[in-house]
Backbone and ligand atoms as CSV (ligand in chain L), in Angstrom:
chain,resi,resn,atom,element,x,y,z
A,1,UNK,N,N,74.334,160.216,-68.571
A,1,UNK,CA,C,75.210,159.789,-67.474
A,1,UNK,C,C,76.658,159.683,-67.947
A,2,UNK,N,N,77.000,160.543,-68.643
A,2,UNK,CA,C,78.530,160.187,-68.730
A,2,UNK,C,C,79.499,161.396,-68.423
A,3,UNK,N,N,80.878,161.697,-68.265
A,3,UNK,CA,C,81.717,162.193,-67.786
A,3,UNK,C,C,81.576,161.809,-66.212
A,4,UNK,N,N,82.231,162.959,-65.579
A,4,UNK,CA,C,83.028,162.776,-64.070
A,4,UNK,C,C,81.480,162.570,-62.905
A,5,UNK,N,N,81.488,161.343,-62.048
A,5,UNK,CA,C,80.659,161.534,-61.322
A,5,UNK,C,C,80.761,162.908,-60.306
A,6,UNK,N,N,79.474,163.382,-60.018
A,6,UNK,CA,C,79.262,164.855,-59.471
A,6,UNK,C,C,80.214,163.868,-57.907
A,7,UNK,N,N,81.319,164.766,-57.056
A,7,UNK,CA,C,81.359,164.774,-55.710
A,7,UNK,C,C,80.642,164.569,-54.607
A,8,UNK,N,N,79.827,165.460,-54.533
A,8,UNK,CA,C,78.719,164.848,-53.201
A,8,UNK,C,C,77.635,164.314,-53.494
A,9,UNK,N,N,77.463,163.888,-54.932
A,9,UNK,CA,C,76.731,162.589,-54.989
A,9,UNK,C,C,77.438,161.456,-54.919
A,10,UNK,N,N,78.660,161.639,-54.864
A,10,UNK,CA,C,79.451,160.322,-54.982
A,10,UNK,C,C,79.409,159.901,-53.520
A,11,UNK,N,N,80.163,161.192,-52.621
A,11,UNK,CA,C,80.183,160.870,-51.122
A,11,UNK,C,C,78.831,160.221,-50.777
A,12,UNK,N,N,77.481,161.118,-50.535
A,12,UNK,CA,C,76.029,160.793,-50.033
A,12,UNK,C,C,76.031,159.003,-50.352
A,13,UNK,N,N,76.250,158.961,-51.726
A,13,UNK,CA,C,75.692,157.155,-51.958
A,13,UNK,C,C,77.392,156.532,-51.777
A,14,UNK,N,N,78.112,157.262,-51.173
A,14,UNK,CA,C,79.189,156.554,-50.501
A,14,UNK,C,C,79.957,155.599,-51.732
A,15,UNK,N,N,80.083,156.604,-52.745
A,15,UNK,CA,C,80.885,155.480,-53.513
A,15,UNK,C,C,82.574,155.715,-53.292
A,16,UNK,N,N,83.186,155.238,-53.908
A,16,UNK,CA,C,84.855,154.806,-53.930
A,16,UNK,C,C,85.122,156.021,-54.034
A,17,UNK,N,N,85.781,156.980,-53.614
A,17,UNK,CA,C,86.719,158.346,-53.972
A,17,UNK,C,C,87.651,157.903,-55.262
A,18,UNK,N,N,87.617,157.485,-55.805
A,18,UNK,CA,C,89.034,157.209,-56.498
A,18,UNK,C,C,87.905,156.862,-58.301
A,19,UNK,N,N,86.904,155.809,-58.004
A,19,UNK,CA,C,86.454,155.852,-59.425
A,19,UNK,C,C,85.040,156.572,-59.611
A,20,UNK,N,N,84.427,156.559,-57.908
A,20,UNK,CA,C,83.293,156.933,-57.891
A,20,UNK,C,C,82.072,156.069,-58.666
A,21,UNK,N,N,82.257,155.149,-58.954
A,21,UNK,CA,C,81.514,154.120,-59.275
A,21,UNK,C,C,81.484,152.619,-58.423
A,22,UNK,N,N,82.312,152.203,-57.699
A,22,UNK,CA,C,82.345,150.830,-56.903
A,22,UNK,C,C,81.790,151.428,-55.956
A,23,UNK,N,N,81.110,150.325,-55.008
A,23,UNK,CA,C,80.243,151.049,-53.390
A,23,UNK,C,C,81.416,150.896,-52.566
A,24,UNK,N,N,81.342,151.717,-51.910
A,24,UNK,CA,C,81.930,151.417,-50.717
A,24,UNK,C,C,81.401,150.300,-49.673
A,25,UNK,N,N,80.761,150.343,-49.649
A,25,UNK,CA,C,79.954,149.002,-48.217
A,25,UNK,C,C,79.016,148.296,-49.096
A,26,UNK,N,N,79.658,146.689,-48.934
A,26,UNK,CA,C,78.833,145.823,-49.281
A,26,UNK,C,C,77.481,145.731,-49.468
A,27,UNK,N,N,76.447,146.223,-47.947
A,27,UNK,CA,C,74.691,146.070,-47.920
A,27,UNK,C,C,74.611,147.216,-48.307
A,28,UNK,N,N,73.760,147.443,-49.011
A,28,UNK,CA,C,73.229,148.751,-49.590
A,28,UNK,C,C,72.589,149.507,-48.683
A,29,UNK,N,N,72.071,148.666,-47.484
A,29,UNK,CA,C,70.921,149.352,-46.778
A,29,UNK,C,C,71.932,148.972,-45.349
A,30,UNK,N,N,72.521,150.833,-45.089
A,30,UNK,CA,C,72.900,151.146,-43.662
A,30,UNK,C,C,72.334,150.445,-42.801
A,31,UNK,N,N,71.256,150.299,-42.953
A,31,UNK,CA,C,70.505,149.850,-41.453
A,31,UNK,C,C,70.120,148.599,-40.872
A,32,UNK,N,N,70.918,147.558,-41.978
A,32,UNK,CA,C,71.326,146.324,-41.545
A,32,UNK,C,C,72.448,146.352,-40.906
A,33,UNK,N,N,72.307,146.500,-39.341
A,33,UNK,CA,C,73.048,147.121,-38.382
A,33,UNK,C,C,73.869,146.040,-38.260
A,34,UNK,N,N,73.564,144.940,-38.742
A,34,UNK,CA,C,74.812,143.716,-38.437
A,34,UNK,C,C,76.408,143.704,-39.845
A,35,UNK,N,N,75.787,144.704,-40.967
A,35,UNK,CA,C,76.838,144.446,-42.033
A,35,UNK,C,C,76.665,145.764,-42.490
A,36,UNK,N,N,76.488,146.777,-41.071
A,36,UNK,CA,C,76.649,148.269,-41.290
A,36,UNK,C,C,78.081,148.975,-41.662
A,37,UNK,N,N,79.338,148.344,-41.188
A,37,UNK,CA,C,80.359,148.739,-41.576
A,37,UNK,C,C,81.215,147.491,-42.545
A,38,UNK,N,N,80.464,146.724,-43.088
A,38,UNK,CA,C,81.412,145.646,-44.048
A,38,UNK,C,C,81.504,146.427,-44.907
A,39,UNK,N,N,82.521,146.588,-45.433
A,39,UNK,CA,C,83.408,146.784,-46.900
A,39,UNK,C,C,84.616,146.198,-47.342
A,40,UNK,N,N,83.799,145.884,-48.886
A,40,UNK,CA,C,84.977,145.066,-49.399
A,40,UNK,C,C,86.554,145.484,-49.243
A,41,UNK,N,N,87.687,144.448,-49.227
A,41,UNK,CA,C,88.774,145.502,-49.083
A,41,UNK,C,C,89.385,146.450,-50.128
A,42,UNK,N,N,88.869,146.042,-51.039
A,42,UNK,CA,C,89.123,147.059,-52.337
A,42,UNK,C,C,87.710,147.061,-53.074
A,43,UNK,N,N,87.963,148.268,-53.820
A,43,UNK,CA,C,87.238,148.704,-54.447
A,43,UNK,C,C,86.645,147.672,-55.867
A,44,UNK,N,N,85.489,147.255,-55.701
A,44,UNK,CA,C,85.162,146.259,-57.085
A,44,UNK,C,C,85.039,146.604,-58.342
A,45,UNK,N,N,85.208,148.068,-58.047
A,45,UNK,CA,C,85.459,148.742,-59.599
A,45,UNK,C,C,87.032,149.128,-60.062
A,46,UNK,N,N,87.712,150.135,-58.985
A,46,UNK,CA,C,88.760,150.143,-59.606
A,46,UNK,C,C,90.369,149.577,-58.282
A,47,UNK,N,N,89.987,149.064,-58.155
A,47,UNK,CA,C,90.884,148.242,-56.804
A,47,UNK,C,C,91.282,149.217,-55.907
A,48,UNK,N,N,90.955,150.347,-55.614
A,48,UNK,CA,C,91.689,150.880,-54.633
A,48,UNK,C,C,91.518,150.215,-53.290
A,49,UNK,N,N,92.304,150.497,-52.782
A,49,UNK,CA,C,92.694,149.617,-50.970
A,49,UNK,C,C,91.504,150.749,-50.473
A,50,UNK,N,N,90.800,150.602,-49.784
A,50,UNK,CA,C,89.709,151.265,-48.480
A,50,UNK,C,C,90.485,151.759,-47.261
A,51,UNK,N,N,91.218,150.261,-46.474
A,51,UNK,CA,C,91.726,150.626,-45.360
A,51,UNK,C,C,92.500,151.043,-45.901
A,52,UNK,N,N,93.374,152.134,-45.873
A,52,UNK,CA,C,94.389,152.427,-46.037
A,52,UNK,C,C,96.145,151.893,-45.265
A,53,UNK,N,N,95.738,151.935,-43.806
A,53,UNK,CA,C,96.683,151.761,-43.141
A,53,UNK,C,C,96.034,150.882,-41.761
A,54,UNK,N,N,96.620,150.198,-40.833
A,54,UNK,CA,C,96.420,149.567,-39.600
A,54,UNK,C,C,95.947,150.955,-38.582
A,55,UNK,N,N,94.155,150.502,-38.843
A,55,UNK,CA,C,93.432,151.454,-38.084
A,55,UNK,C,C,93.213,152.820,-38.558
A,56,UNK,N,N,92.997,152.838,-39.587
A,56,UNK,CA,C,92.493,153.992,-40.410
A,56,UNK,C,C,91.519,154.185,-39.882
A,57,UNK,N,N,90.538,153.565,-40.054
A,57,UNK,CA,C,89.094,154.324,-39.588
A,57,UNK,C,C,88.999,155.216,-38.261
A,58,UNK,N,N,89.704,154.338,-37.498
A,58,UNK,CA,C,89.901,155.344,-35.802
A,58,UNK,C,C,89.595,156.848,-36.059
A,59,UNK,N,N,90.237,157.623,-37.005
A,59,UNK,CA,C,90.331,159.064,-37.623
A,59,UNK,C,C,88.851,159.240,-37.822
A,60,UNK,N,N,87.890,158.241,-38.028
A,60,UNK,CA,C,86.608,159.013,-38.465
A,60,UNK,C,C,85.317,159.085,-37.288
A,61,UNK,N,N,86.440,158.892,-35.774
A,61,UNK,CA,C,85.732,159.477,-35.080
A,61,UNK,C,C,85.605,160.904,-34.612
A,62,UNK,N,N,86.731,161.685,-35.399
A,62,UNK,CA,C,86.401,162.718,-35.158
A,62,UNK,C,C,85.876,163.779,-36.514
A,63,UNK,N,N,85.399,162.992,-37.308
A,63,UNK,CA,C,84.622,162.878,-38.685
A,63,UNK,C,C,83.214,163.034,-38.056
A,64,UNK,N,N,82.738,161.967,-37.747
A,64,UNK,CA,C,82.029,161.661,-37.459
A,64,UNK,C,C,80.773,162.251,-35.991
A,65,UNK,N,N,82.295,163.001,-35.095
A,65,UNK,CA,C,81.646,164.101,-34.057
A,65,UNK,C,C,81.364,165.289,-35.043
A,66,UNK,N,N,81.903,165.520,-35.863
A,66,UNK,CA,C,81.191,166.983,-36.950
A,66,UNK,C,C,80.716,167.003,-37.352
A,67,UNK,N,N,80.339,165.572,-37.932
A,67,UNK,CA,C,78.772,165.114,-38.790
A,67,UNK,C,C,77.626,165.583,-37.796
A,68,UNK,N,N,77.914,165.115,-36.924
A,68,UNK,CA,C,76.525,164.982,-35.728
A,68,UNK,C,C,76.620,166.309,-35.316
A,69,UNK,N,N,77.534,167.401,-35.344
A,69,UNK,CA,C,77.531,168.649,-34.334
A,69,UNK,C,C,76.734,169.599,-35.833
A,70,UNK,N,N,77.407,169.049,-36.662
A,70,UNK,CA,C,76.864,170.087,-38.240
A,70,UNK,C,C,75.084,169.750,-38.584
A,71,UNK,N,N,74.876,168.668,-38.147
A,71,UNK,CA,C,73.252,168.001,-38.058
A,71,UNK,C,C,72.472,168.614,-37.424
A,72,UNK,N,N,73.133,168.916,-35.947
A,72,UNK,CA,C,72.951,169.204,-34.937
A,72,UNK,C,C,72.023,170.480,-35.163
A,73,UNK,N,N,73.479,171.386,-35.663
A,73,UNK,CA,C,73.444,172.738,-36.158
A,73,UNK,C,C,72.073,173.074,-37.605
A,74,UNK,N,N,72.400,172.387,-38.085
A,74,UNK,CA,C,71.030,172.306,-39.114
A,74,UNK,C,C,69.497,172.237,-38.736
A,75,UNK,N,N,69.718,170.551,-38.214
A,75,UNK,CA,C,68.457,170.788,-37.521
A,75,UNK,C,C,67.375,172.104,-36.440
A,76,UNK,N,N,68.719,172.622,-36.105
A,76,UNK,CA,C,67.966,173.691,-34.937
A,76,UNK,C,C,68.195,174.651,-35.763
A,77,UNK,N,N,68.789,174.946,-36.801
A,77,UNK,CA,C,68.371,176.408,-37.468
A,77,UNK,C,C,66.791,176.159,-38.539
A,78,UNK,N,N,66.963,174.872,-39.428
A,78,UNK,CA,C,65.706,174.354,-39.604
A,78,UNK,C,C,64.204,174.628,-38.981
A,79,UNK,N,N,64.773,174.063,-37.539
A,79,UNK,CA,C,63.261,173.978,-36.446
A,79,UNK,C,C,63.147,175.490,-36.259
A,80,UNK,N,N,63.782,176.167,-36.154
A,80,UNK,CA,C,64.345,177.917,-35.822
A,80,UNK,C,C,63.157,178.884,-36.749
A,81,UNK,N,N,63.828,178.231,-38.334
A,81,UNK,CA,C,62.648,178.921,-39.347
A,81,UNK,C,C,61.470,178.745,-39.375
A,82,UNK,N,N,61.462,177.403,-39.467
A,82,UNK,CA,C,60.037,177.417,-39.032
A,82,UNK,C,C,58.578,176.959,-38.486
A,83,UNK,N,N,59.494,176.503,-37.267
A,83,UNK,CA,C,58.796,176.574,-36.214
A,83,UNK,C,C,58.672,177.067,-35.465
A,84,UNK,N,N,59.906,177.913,-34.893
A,84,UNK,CA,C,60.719,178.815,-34.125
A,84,UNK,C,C,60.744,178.091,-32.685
A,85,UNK,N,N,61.184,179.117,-31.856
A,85,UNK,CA,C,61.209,178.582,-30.292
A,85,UNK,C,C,60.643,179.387,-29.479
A,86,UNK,N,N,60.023,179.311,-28.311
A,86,UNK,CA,C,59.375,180.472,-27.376
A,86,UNK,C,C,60.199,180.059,-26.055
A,87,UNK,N,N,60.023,180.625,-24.695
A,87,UNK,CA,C,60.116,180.573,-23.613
A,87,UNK,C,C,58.884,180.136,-23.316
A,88,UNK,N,N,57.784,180.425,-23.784
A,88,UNK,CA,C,56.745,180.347,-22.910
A,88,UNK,C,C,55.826,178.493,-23.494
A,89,UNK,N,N,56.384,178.107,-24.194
A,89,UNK,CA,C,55.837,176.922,-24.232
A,89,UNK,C,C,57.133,175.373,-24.608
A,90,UNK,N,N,56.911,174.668,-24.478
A,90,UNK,CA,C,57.683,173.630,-25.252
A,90,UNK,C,C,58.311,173.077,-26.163
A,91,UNK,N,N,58.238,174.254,-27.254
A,91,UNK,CA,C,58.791,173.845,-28.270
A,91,UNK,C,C,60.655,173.610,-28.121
A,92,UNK,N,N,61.223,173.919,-27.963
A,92,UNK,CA,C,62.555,173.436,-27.638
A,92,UNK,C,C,62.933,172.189,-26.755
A,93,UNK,N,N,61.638,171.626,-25.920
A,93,UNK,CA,C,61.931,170.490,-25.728
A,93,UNK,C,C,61.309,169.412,-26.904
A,94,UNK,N,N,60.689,170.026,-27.957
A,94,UNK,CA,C,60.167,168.809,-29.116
A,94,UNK,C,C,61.406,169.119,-29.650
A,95,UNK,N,N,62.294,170.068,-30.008
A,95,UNK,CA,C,63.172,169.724,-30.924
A,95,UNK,C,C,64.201,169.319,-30.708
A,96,UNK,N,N,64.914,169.016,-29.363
A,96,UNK,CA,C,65.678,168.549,-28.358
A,96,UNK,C,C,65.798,166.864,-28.729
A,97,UNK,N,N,63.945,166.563,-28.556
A,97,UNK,CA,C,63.760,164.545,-28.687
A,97,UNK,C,C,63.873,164.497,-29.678
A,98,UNK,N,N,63.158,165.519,-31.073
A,98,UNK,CA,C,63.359,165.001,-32.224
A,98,UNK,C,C,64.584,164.966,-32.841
A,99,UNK,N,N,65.227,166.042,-32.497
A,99,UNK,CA,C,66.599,165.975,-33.054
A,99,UNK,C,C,67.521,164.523,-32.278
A,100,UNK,N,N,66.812,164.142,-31.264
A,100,UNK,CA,C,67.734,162.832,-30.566
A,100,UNK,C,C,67.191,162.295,-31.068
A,101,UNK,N,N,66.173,161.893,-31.663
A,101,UNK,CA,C,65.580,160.416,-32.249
A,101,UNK,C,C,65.992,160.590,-33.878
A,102,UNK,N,N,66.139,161.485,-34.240
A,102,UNK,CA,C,66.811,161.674,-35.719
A,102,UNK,C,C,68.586,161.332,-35.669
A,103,UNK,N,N,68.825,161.672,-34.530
A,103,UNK,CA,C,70.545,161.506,-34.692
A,103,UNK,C,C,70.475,160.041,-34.655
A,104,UNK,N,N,69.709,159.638,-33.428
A,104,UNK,CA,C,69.915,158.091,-33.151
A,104,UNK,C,C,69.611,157.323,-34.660
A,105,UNK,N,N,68.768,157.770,-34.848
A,105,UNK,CA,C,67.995,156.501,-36.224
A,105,UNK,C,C,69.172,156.493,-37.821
A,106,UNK,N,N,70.175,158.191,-37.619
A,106,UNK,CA,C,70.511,158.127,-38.974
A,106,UNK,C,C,71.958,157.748,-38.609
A,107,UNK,N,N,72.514,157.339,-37.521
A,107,UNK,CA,C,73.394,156.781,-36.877
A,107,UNK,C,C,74.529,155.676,-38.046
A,108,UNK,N,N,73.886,154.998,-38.319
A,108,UNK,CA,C,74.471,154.152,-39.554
A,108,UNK,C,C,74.390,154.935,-40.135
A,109,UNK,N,N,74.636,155.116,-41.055
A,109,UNK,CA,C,74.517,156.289,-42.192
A,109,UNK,C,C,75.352,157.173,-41.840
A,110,UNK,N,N,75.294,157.621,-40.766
A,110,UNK,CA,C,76.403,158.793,-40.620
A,110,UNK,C,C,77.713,157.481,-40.493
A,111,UNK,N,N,77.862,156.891,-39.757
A,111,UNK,CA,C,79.167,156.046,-39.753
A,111,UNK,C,C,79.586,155.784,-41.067
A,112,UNK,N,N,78.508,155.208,-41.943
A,112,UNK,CA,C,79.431,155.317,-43.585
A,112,UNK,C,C,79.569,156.599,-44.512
A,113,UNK,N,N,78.975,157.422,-43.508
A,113,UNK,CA,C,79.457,158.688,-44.518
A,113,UNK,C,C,80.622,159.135,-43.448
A,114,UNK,N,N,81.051,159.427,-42.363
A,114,UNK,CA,C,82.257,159.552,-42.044
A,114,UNK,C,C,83.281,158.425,-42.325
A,115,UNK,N,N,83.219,157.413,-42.619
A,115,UNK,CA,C,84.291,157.190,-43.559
A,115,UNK,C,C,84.738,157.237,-44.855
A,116,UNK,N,N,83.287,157.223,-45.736
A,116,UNK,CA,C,83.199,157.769,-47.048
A,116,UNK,C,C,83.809,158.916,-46.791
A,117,UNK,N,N,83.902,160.347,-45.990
A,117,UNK,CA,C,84.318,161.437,-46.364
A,117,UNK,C,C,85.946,161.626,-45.692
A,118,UNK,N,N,86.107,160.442,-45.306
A,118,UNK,CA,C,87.666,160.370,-44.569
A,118,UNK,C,C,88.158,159.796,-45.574
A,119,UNK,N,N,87.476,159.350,-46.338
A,119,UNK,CA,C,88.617,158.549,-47.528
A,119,UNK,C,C,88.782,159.186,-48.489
A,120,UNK,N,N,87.752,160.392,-48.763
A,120,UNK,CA,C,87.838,161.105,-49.675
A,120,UNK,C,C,88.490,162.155,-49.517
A,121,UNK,N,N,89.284,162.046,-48.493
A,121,UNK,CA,C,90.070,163.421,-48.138
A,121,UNK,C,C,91.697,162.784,-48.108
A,122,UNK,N,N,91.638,161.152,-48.122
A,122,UNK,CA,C,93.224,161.228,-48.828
A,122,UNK,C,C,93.381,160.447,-50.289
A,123,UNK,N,N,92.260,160.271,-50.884
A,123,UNK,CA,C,91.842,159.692,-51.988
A,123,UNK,C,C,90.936,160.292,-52.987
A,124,UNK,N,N,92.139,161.305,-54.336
A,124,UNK,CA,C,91.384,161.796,-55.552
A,124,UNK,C,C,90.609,160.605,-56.122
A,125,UNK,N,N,90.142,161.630,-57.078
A,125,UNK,CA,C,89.421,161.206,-58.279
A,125,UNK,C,C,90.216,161.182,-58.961
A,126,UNK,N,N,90.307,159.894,-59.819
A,126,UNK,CA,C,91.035,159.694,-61.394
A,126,UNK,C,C,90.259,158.565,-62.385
A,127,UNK,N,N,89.918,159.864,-62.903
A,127,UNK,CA,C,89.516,159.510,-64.306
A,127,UNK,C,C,90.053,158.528,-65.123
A,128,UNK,N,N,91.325,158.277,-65.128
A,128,UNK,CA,C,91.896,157.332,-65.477
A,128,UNK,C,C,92.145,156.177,-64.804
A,129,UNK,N,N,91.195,155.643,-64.053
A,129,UNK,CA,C,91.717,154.869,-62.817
A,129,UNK,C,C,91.349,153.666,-63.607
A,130,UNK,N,N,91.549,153.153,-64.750
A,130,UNK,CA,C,91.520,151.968,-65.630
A,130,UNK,C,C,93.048,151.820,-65.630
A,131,UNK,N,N,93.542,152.577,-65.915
A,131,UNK,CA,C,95.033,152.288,-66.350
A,131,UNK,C,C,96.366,153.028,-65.811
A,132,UNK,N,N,95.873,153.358,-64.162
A,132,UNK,CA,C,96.598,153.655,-63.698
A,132,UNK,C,C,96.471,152.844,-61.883
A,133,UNK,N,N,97.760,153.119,-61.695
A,133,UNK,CA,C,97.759,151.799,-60.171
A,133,UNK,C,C,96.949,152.800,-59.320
A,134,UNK,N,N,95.941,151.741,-58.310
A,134,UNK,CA,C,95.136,152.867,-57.139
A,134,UNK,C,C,96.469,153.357,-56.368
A,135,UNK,N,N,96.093,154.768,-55.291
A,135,UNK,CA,C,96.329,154.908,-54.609
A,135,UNK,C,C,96.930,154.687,-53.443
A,136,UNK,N,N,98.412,154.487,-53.114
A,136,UNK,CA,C,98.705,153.995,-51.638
A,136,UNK,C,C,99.193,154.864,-50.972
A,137,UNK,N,N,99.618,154.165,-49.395
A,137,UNK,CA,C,100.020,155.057,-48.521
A,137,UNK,C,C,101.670,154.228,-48.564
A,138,UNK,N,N,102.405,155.105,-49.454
A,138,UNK,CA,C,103.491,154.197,-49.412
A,138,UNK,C,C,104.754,155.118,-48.430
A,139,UNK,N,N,104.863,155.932,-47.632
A,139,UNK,CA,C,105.822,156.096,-46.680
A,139,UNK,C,C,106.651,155.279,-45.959
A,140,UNK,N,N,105.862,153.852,-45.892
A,140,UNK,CA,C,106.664,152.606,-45.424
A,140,UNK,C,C,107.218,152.248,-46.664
A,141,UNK,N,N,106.567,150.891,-46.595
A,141,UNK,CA,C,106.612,150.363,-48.188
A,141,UNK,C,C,105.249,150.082,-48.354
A,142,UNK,N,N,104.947,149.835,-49.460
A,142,UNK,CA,C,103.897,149.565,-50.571
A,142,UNK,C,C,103.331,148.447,-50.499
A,143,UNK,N,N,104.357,146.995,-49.825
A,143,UNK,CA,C,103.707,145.994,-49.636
A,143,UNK,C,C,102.961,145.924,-48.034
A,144,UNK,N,N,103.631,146.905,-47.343
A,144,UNK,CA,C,103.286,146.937,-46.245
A,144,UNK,C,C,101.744,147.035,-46.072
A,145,UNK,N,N,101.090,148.132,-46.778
A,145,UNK,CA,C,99.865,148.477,-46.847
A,145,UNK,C,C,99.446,147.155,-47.357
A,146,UNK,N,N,99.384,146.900,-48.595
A,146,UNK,CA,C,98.560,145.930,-49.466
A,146,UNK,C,C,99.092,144.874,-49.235
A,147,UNK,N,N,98.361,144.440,-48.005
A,147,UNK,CA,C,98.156,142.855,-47.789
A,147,UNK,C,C,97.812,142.107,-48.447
A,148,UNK,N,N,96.483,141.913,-49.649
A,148,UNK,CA,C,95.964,141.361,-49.892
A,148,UNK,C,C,96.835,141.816,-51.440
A,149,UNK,N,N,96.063,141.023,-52.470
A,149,UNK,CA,C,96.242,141.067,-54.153
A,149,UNK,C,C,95.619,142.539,-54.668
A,150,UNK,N,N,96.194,143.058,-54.565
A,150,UNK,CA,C,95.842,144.318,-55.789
A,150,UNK,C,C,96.073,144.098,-56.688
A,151,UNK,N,N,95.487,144.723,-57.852
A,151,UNK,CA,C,95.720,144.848,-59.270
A,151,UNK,C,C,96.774,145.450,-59.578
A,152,UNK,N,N,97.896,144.585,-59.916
A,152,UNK,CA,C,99.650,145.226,-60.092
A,152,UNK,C,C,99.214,146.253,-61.111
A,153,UNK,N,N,100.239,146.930,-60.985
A,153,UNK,CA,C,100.378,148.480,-61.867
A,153,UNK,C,C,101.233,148.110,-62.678
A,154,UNK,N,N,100.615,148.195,-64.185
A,154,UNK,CA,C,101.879,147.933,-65.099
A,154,UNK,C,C,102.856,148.244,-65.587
A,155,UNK,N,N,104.323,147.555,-66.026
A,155,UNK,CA,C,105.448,147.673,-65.970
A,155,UNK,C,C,105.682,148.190,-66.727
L,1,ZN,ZN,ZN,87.008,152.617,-57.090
């Protein structure tokens, strides 16, 4: 287990873009639908800020419509191979419910992976993220973003 964590194992178990080792969401298990979207505000491994800005996440609803349309798309090429589809019997209405009872159930899960993969699209990997300041969105200012105590970047 050592060097750079692999990318889309990092995204899938939703860790930090930045050290790839801190979780992103507090409960481990998505489907404690009551502390399905808690996350700490920084990262417990290498402090990066999560929210980035006032209403960041908003953006991962349209994350989150491509998750479900790309699922979508899977699933029915999946059922396609091999099960296939006819006209002459029902099978396209089993894969219709199943694919709705699969979207519905992995529902959490997709919500923390569309933000896991929204964060990872303005937040590298650094290897050095021991001894270098996380990531901000500093176009305003710097304190603007980081409300809370970050780990100052040293002088
Ligand atoms: Zn981190």
């Amino acid at each position: 287990m050592a060097g750079k964590p692999g990318f889309l194992w990092s995204l899938l178990l939703q860790k930090c873009p930045r050290c790839r080792k801190g979780n992103m969401f507090k409960d481990p298990n998505p489907w404690n639908l009551k502390s399905t979207l808690k996350m700490p505000t920084h990262c417990p491994e290498c402090g990066q800020l999560f929210e980035l800005e006032v209403g960041f996440w908003y953006g991962t609803a349209y994350i989150s419509y491509a998750v479900t349309v790309l699922f979508c798309i899977f699933s029915f090429l999946l059922w396609f191979l091999t099960i296939g589809f006819s006209l002459t019997d029902q099978r396209f209405y089993w894969w219709m419910g199943i694919n709705g009872i699969l979207l519905i159930a992995l529902q959490p899960w997709f919500m923390r992976l569309s933000r896991a993969l929204y964060l990872y699209f303005f937040v590298a990997y650094n290897a050095d993220y021991k001894n270098t300041p996380p990531k901000t969105f500093d176009y305003k200012s710097e304190d603007y973003f980081l409300r809370e105590e970050p780990p100052k970047p040293k002088a």
